[in-house]
N, C-alpha and C positions, 0 to 999 in steps of 0.2 A: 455370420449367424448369431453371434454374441449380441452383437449389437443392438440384432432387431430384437432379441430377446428380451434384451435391457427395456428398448424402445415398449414392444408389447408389457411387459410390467407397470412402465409410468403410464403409458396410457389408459392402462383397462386396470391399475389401482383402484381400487374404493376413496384411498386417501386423495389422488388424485384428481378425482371429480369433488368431494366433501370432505373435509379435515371435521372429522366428529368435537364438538367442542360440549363443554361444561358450563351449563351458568343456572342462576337461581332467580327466578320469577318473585317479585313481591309483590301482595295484593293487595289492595287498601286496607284488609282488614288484619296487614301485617304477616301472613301467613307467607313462609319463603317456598318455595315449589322449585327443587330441581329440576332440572330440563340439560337433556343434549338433544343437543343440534345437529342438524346434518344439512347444510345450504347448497342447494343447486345455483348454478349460475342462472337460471329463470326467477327471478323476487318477484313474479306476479301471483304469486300463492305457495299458501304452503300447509301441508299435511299435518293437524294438531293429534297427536297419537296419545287419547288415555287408556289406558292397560286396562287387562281383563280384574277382578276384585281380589286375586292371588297376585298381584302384583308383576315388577319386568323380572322375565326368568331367564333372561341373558341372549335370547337368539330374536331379541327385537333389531339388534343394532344389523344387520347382515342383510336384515328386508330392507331398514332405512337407507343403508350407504346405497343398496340396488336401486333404490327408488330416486335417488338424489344420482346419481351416474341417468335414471333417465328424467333426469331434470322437474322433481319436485322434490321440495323440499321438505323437513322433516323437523317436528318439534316432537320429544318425544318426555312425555312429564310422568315423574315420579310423583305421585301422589299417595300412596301408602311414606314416601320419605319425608312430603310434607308436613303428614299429620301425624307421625311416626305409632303408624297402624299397624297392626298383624295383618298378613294377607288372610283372609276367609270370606267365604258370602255374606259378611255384613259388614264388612271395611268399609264400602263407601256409605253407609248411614247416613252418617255422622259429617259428612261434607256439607262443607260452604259452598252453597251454589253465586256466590258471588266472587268468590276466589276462582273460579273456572272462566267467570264472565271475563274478568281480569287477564287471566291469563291467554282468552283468547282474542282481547282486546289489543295488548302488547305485542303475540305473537302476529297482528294485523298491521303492525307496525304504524299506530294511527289511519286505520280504516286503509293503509297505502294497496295493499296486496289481502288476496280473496284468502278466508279461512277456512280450508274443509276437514271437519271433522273425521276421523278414526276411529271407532271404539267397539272392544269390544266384549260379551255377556252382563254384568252389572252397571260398567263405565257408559252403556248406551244411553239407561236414564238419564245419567249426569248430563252429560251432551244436549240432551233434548230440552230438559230443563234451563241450561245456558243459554241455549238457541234461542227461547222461546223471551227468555228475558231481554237479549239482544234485540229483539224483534218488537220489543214492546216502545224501543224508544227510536226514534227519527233518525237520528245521528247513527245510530248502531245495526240499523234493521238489514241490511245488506251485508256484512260480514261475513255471516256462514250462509251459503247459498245450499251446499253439496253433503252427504255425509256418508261413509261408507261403515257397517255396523257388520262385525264381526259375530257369529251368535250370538245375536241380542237378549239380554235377560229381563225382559219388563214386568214378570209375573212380581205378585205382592209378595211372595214367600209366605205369606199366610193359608195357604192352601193347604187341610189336611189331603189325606189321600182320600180319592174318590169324589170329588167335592169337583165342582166346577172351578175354572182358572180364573183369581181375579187378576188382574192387570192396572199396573200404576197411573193414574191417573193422565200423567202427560203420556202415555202412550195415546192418546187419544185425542192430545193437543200439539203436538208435533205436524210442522209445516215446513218441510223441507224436500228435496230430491235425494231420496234413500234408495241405497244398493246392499243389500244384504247375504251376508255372504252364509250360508248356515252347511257345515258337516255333514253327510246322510246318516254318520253312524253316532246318531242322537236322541231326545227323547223332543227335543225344540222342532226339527225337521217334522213329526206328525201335529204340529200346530203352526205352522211359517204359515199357513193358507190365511189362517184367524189371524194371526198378528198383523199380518201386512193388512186384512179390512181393516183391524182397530186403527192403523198406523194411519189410511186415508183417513178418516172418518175427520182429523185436523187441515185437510188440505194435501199431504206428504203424498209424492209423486213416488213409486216404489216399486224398486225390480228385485230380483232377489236370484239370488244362483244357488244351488247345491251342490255339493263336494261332496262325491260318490267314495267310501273307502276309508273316511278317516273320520275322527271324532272331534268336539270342541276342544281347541285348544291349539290343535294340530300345529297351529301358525307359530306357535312360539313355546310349545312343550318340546326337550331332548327326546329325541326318542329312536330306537335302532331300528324300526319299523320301514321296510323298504318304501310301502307306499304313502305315508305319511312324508319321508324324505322326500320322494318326489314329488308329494302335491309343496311341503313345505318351500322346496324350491323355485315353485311357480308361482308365490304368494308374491311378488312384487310385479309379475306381469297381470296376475288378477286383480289388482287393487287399482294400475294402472288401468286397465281396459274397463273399469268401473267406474273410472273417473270419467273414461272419456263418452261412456253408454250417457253417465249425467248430466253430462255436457249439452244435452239435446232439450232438458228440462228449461226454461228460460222466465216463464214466469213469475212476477215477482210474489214476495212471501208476506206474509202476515202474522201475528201471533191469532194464535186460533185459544175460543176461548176452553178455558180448563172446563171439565165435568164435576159436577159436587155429588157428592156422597160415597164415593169414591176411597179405598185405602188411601193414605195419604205418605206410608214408607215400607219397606220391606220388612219383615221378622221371618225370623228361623222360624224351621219347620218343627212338628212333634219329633222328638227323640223317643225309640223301642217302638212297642205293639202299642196302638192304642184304641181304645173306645170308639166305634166308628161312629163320624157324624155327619157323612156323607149324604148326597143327594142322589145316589143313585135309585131308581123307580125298579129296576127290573133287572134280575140276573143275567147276563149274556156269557152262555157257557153251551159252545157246541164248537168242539176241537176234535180233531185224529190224534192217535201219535204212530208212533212209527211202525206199529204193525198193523195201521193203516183202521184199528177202532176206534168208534166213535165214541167221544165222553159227552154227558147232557149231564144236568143237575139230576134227572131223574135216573141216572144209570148211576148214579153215587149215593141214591137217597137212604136216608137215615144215618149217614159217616158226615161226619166234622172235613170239612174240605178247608187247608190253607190252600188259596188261590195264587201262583206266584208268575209274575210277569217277567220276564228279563230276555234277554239280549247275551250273544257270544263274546259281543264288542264291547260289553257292560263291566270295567273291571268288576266290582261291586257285585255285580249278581252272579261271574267267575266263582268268587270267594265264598260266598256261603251256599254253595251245591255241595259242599262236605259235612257242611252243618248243619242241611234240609237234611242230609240223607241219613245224619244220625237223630233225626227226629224223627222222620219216618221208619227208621228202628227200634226205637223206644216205645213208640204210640202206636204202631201202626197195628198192633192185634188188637187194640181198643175201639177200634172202627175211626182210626183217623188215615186221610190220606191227602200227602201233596199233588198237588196236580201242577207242572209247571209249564207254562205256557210261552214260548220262543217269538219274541213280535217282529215282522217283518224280516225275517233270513228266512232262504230256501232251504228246505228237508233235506238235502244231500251234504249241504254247508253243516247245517245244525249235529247230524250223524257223524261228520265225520268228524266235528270238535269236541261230542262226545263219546267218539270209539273206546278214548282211551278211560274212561269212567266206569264204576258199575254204579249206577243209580237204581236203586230201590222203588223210585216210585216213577210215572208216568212221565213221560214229556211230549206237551202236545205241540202241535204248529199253526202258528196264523201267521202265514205270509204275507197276507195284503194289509197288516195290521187292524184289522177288522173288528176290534177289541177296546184299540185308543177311546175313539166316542162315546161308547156305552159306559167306560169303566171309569172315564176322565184322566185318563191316564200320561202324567205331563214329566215323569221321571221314572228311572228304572234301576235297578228292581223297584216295585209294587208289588204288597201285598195283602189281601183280602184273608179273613180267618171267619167262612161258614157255619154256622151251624145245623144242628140235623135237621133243625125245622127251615131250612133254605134262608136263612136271615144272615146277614154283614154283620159280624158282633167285636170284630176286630179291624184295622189294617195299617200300616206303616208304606213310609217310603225310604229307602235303602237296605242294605245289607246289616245284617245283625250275626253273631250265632244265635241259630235256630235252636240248641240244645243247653242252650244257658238255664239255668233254675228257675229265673224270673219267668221264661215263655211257656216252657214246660210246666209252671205252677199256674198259668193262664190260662192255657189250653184245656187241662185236664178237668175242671169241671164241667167244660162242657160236653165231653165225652159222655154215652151211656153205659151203664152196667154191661157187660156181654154175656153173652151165657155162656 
């Protein structure tokens, strides 16, 4: 019995199949790019993995060794280490899109073995942009055939709240067989339908899966979350069986041309409450809540209405339900009232994760998220700040305290006298 022991250990090793090794990428323009490796004995391709724009958070290496035991191989690049970035939503900025060319060049081993792309939320653009350059020249146009994109992040980041979604221009120019893997518990999931038209619109062949249960990130966030564990365990047979869904894609690629007028890089969004400059045409406000009354703009009229959208799965909108509720204690005889609205979780879910709260003001339901469209709703929390005469005079996206000085001194003028 020892022996088989012994036996079952060297064989079903990680180390076994892939000795993870260290080396650094240099790219004409000098730039040295850490990379581990993880090589299957198959050298007919191999998995180029750029990280999410937070960078590797340590449970990348466990999907790659899985991945290389089922015989593909695995480049996995530190590019925050490259250009020695902070992780945040604007790290990759500031990337050489000719440094990725390079690197996916090298990792091709002179065009020897096929290069499929990995990436996932901001690394997606970078990817598409490399590809698209590949694609531009003769020698190189075949290299990346395949790409699998992890919640893709292609919005401009220039989007206030409320505002239509722009989208980076190579979303549009992208020509490849995409598999897209997106979370259910997101704000990206009630737009995957738009993304993937923009994604065709260059040619890009595109299947896309949802993962019921867990949020962005899931793949490579720690986390004691039973169901997340277990999807995060199945990320090397999903990634596999994505490869192989793409496999059926055969036609050859082309660089598709870019669209002008177009954002041309991401920016941060507004920080606090801000000035609204949205394109919304028309109020959509017709919710229940839990003792099953109906809320319309016209059952609120002449009260200052903050409109707040959020999610149980939202850490972010979690957090400041302490801090709505002490503004709704402060303002609330002044004729202001929150009204918060729960997108897409069923009424019994939403109840029972607020048993344990006393909330002060309303909490409506829109289960079929019925709301995203009209409100343009592309991150959560969102929040809209009404005034009496039914006008958008504020709104913000994420979580803030609601009871700061700053909102509080914001708000209050547009209150009326009460009697």
């Amino acid at each position: 019995m020892f022996i088989r022991y012994i036996l079952f250990c060297l064989l079903f090793s990680p180390s076994f199949y892939s000795q993870a090794k260290e080396i650094i990428i240099t790219s004409a323009a000098q730039t040295e790019i850490p990379v581990t490796t993880f090589e299957s004995s198959d050298n007919s391709r191999v998995l180029l993995w750029l990280p999410t724009e937070y960078g590797i958070r340590g449970r990348e290496d466990n999907t790659a060794n899985e991945l290389a035991k089922m015989g593909i191989s695995v480049w996995l690049a530190d590019l925050h280490g490259a250009y020695f970035s902070a992780s945040g939503r604007s790290s990759y900025n500031d990337v050489n899109i000719n440094d990725i060319v390079d690197l996916i060049q090298q990792a091709s081993q002179d065009n020897k073995r096929e290069v499929i792309l990995f990436a996932t939320g901001r690394s997606a653009p970078l990817a598409m942009k490399a590809t698209r350059s590949l694609q531009l020249n003769a020698s190189t146009k075949d290299i990346v055939k395949r790409a699998v994109l992890f919640h893709p992040n292609f919005y401009t980041g220039a989007t206030d709240v409320g505002q239509s979604i722009n989208y980076l221009p190579i979303t549009y120019a992208s020509n490849l067989a995409l598999y897209i893997v997106q979370p259910g518990l997101s704000g990206k999931t009630y737009q995957l339908a738009a993304l993937i038209k923009h994604l065709q619109t260059g040619g890009s062949d595109v299947m896309s899966q949802i993962i019921p249960g867990v949020g962005d990130g899931y793949n490579v966030r720690h986390s004691d979350d039973k169901k997340e564990l277990e999807v995060y365990n199945k990320t090397p047979v999903i990634i596999y069986r994505a490869l192989k869904a793409l496999g059926h894609f055969t036609k050859p690629r082309a660089a598709a041309k870019l669209p002008t007028g177009k954002a041309q890089s991401s920016s941060a969004y507004s920080v606090g409450l801000q000035p609204y400059n949205g394109n919304i045409k028309e109020i959509y406000l017709d919710f229940k809540d839990r003792k099953d009354l109906r809320h319309t703009l016209d059952s609120h009229q002449g009260k200052v209405l903050l409109l707040n959208f959020w999610a149980s799965w939202c850490p972010p909108c979690v957090k400041e339900l302490p801090s709505l509720n002490r503004l709704q204690q402060k303002l609330g005889a002044k004729g202001f009232t929150i009204l918060a609205v729960n997108i897409g979780e069923d009424k019994q879910t939403v109840k029972d994760f607020l048993q344990p709260m006393n909330l002060d003001f309303p909490i409506l339901f829109d289960p079929d998220a019925k709301s995203v469209k009209p409100w343009n709703l592309i991150a959560f929390p969102s929040s809209f700040v009404i005034d009496t005469e039914g006008k958008i005079r504020y709104g913000l996206f994420g979580g803030i305290e609601w009871d700061n000085k700053d909102i509080v001194d914001t708000i209050k003028p547009l209150l009326k006298p009460q009697p």
